[in-house]
Each structure stands twice: as C-alpha cells, then as structure tokens.
NUPA-566811 format. One line per 2 residues: number of its first residue (from 1); their letters; for each residue x negated, z negated, y of C-alpha. Coordinates in Angstrom, 2 decimals, m for minus. Example, Ala and Ser with C-alpha at 12.3 -4.5 7.8 and 13.67 -1.06 7.14 Angstrom:
BEGIN
1 = AS = m12.30 m7.80 m4.50 | m13.67 m7.14 m1.06;
% end
This chain:
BEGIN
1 = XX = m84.44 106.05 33.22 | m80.75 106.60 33.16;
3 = XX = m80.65 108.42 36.65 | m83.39 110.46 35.17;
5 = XX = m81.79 111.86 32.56 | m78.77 112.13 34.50;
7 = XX = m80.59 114.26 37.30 | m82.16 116.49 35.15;
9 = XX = m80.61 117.08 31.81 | m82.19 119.96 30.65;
11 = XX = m85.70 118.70 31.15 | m85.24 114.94 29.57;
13 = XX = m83.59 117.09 26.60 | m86.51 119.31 26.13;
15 = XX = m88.79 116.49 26.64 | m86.92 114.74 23.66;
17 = XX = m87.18 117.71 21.84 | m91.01 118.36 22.25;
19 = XX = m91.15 114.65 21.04 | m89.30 115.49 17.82;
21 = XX = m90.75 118.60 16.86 | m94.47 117.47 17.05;
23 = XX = m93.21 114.73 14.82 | m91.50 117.16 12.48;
25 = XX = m94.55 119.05 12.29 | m96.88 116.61 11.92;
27 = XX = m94.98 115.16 9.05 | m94.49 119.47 8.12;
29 = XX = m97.65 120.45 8.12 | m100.19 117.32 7.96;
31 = XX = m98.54 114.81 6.06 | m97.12 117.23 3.95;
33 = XX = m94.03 114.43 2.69 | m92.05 117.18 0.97;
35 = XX = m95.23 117.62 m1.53 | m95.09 113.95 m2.45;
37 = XX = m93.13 112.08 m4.67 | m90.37 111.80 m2.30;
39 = XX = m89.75 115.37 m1.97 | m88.26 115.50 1.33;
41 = XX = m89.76 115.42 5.01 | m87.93 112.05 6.18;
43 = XX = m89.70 110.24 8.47 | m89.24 112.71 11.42;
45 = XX = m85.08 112.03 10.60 | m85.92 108.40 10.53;
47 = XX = m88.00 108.91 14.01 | m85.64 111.13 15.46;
49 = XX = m82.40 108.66 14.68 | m84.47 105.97 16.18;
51 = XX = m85.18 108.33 19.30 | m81.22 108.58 19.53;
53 = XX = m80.46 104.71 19.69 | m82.69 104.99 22.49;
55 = XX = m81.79 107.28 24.67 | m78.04 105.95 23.92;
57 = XX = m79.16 102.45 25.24 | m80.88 104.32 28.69;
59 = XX = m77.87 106.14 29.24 | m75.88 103.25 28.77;
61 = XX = m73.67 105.33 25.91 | m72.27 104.18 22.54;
63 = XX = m73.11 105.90 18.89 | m69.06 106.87 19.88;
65 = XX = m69.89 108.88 22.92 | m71.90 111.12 20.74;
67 = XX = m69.43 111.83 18.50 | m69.53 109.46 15.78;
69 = XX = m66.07 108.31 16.57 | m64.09 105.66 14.83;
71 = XX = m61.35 107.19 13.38 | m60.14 110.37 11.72;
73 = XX = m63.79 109.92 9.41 | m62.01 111.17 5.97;
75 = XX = m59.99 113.90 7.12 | m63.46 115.19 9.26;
77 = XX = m65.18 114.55 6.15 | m62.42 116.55 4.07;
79 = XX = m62.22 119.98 6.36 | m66.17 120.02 6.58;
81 = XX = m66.17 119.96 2.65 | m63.00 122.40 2.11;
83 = XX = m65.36 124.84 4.34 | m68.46 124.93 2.70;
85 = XX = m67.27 124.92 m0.52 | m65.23 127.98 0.21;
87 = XX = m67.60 129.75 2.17 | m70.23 128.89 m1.00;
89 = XX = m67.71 129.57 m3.83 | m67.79 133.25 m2.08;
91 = XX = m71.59 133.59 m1.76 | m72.18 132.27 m4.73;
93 = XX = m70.00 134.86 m6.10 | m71.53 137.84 m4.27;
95 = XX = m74.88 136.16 m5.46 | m74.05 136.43 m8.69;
97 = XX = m72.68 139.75 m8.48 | m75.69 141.30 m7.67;
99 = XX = m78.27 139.67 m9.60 | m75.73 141.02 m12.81;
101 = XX = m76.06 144.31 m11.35 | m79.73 144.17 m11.40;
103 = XX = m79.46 143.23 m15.46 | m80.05 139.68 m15.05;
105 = XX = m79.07 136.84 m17.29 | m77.24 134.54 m15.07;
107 = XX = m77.78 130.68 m15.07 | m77.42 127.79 m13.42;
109 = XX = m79.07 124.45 m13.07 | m79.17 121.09 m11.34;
111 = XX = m81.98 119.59 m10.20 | m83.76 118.84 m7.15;
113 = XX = m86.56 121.16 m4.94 | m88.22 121.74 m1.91;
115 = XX = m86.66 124.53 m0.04 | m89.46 127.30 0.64;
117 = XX = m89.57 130.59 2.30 | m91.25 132.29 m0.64;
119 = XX = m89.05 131.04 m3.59 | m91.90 128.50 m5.06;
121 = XX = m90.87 125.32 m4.67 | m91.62 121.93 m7.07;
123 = XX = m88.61 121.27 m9.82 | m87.59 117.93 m10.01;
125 = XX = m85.47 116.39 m12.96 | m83.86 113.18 m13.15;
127 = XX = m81.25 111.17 m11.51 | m83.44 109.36 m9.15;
129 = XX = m84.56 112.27 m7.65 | m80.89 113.72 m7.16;
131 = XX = m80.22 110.23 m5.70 | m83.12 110.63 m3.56;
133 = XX = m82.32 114.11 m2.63 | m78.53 112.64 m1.92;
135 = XX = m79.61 109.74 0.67 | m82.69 111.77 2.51;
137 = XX = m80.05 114.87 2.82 | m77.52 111.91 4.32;
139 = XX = m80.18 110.98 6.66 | m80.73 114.30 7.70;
141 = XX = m77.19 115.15 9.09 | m77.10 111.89 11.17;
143 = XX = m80.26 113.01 12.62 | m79.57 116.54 13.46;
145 = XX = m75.74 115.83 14.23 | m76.56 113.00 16.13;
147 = XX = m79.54 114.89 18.10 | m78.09 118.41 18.56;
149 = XX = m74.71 118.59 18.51 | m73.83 115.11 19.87;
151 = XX = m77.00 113.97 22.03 | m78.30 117.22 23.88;
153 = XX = m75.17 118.59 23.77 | m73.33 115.59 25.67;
155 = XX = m76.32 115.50 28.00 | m76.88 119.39 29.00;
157 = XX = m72.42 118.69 29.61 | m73.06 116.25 32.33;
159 = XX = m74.11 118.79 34.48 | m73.61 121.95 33.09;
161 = XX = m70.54 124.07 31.75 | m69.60 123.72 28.12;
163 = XX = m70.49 127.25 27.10 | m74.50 126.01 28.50;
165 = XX = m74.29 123.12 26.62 | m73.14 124.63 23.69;
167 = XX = m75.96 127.80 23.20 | m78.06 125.62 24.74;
169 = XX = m78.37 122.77 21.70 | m78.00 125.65 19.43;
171 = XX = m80.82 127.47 20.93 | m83.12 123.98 20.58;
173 = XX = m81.60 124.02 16.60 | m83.06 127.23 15.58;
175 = XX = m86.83 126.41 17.37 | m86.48 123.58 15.35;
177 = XX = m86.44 125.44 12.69 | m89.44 127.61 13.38;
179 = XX = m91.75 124.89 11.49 | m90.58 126.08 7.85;
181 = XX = m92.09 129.36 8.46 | m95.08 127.80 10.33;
183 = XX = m95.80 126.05 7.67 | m95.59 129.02 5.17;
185 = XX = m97.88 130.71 7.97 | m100.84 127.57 7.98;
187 = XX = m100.29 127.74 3.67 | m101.07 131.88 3.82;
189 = XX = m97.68 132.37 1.99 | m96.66 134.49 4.36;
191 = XX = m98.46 136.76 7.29 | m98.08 136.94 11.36;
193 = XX = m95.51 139.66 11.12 | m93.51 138.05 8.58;
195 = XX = m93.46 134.90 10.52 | m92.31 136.40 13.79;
197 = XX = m89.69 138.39 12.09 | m88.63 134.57 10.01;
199 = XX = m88.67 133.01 12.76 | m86.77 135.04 15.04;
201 = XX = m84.06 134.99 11.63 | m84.38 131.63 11.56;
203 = XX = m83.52 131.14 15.98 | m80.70 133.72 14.97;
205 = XX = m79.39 131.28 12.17 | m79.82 127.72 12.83;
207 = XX = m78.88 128.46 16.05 | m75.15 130.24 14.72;
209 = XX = m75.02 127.35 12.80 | m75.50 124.88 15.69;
211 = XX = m72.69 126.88 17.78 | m70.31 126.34 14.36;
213 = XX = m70.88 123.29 14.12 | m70.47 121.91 17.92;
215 = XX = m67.27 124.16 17.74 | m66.19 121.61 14.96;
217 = XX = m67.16 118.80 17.01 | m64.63 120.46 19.91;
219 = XX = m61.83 120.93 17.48 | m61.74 117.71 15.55;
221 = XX = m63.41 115.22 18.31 | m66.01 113.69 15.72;
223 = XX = m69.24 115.16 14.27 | m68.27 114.61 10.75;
225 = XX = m66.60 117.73 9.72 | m70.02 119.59 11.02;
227 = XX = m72.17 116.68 9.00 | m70.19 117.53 5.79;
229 = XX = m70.90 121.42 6.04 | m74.24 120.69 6.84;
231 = XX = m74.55 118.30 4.06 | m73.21 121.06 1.54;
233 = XX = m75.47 123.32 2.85 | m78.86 121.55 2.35;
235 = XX = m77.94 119.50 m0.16 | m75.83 121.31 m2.69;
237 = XX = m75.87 124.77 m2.36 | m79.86 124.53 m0.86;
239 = XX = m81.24 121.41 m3.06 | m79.29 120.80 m6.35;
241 = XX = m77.14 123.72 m7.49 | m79.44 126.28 m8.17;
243 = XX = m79.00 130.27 m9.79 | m81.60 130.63 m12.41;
245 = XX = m82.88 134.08 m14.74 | m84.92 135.18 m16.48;
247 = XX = m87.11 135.89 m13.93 | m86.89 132.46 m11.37;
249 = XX = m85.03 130.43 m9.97 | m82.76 130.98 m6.35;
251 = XX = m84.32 134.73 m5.47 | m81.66 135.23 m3.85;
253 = XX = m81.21 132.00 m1.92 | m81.42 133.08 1.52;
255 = XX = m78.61 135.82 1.03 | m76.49 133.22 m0.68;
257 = XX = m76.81 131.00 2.44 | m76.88 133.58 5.08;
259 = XX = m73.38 135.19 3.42 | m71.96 131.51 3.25;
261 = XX = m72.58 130.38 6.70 | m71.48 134.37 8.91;
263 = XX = m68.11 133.50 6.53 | m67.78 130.00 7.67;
265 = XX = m68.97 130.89 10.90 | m66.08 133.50 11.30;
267 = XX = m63.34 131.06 9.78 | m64.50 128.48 12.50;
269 = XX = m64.46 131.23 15.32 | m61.43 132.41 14.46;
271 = XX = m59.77 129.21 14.67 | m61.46 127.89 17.35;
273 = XX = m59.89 131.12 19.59 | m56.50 130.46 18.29;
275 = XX = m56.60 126.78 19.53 | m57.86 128.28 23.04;
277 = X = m59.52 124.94 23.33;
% end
C-alpha cells in the first residue's frame, strides 16, 4: 500500500477524498446530525481523523510529518488567533456599518446554530451546547488540517512541485464544500442556478482559504496557526457570536466572513512574499 500511494499520489488522494465526501454527505444529507440534538455533522470528522491514522501507518509517517509538530504549539496557536480576530474585528465592523445604514437596531448574541445558506438555522441556548459547539468545532480543525493541508498536501509534494500541492489540496477543500449547498438544493431552499453559482463561491472560497492556510503551515512549520484561524472562523465568528435585529439574526453572515477571510488572506500573502519562502 505504501508504494501505492507513493506511485500515484494524486489518485490515492482523490480516492481518500471520494471516501470522505460520501461520508460527509451521507451524514449531510441522510443522517441529517446537524438537525439533532448534537447540532453539528461529526461523525464524518471522527471518520475522516480515523482515515488519517491510517494512511499515516501505510505510509509509514508520524502525526509529526503532517504537521502536527511538537513544538512552537502556543506561539502557532497565538498568530492564528491574533489573525482572525483582526481580520473579524474589521468585518464585523463593516458588518455593522451597513446594517446601521439600512436603519437597523444592532445586536448581538451568543449562542449556538447550524450554519445555513439561507439564514434559518436552529438557536441553541445553554452552556452545554456552547461546550458542544466548542469540542465538535475542535474536532473539526484536526480533521480538515490534518486531511487537507497536512495529509494531501504532503502526499501530492512527494511527487509534485509545491505550488501543485498547494492549489491542489485547496482545490479538494472547496469541493468539499459543495455539500452545504447540496444539501440546501435536496431541502428546496435554494434552486439549480443558485446552487451552481454557491457552489462555484464556495470552490472560490474554501479553496482561498485552503491556500492561506497551507501558506501558514509553510511559514510557521506546524498546522496550528491555520487550526486556530479556522477555529475562529467556524466557531466564533460562524457558530457563537452572532449580529442580531430586528429583523433576524446573521443576514449578513456570508459578507462578514467573506470580508474577514480576502483581509486575512492578503495579510498572509503579503507576508508570505516578503519571507520569499
């Protein structure tokens, strides 16, 4: 199995990835976990962190090799946070801004949701839900850290330059996004037009975010700076600090994120040229 993989790197990864996304789907679309009492889809992270100690033990590779490296964990930790917070103080702001020039009453509130497409999502109160919401979120960055930008990255780099490697695991991170709109698609939220266009955003997105955050992984040598911003992402700013009027509840959620992550995006760019890494 390890020649395999080693042979032909692009196929084992898409083969993983096929793997992972019917699971994520499944556990989308049929079992519907974000609908339960949990709130979150989980066992597809679960799954796909179990997928990852395999393929490490094929290849022969430690948890290290991937990027989870032993040292330098709180300073990672710190300039992952110090990004997404200022990137999010700004969106927020902007946010904010415009809702107040639309004659809104600005609010906000803490609790957990579901992130949806169309703004309706179930409001949950309560500490054991933001614990919940805390530890599933946790979960989730090993995952996609672990998957994207340390295992399919470090495999596409065997044979391959680092500029494939990189577009190519953020190019895999934005169809794995696809199955939020899909699922807004199968529900009748929204229509086949509106799904193309999402989904084509969402390719655009994920997939900038991937390339930030593997540039991260390049510039500090672990992928906890990227897990922290990513944590801040769907955990704060997506899950628990919400804008509220008079009229809902995060209308304007997609602009807040989208503003947050071309700014961090930019900052991480920027540096990243600088470096000349």
């Amino acid at each position: 199995m390890n020649e395999q993989i080693r042979k032909n790197t692009v196929l084992s990864c898409w083969i993983i990835f096929v793997i992972l996304i019917l699971v994520h789907g499944f556990e989308a679309i049929v079992l519907r976990m974000d609908e339960t009492f949990f709130g979150e889809n989980f066992i597809n992270k679960v799954f796909g962190i179990l997928v990852i100690f395999l393929v490490l033990r094929c290849l022969k590779w430690k948890w290290s090799d991937i990027g989870f490296a032993r040292t330098g964990f709180v300073k990672s930790i710190g300039i992952g946070l110090l990004l997404a917070l200022c990137s999010f103080v700004i969106s927020y702001g902007v946010e904010i801004l415009i809702l107040k020039s639309q004659g809104h009453d600005i609010g906000f509130g803490i609790f957990t949701t579901g992130f949806s497409l169309t703004g309706e999502a179930d409001i949950h109160t309560g500490i054991g839900f933001i614990l919940m919401c805390i530890f599933f979120n946790l979960i989730n960055v090993i995952m996609e850290e672990g998957t994207f930008r340390g295992l399919f990255y470090q495999i596409a780099d065997i044979d391959h330059s680092m500029k494939y490697a990189l577009f190519f695991q953020a190019f895999l991170f934005g169809v794995w996004h696809i199955v939020t709109p899909l699922h807004n698609l199968i529900d009748g939220d929204i229509n086949i037009g509106a799904f193309i266009g999402l989904g084509v955003g969402y390719i655009i997105l994920a997939g900038m975010m991937g390339i930030k955050w593997e540039l991260l992984y390049r510039m500090t040598g672990s992928l906890y700076a990227g897990m922290a911003d990513h944590f801040f992402n769907n955990c704060i700013a997506t899950n628990l600090l919400h804008v509220v009027t008079e009229t809902g509840t995060d209308e304007m959620m997609i602009v807040r994120v989208a503003i947050a992550q071309l700014l961090s995006f930019a900052g991480v760019l920027v540096v990243w040229k600088k470096k000349g890494i």
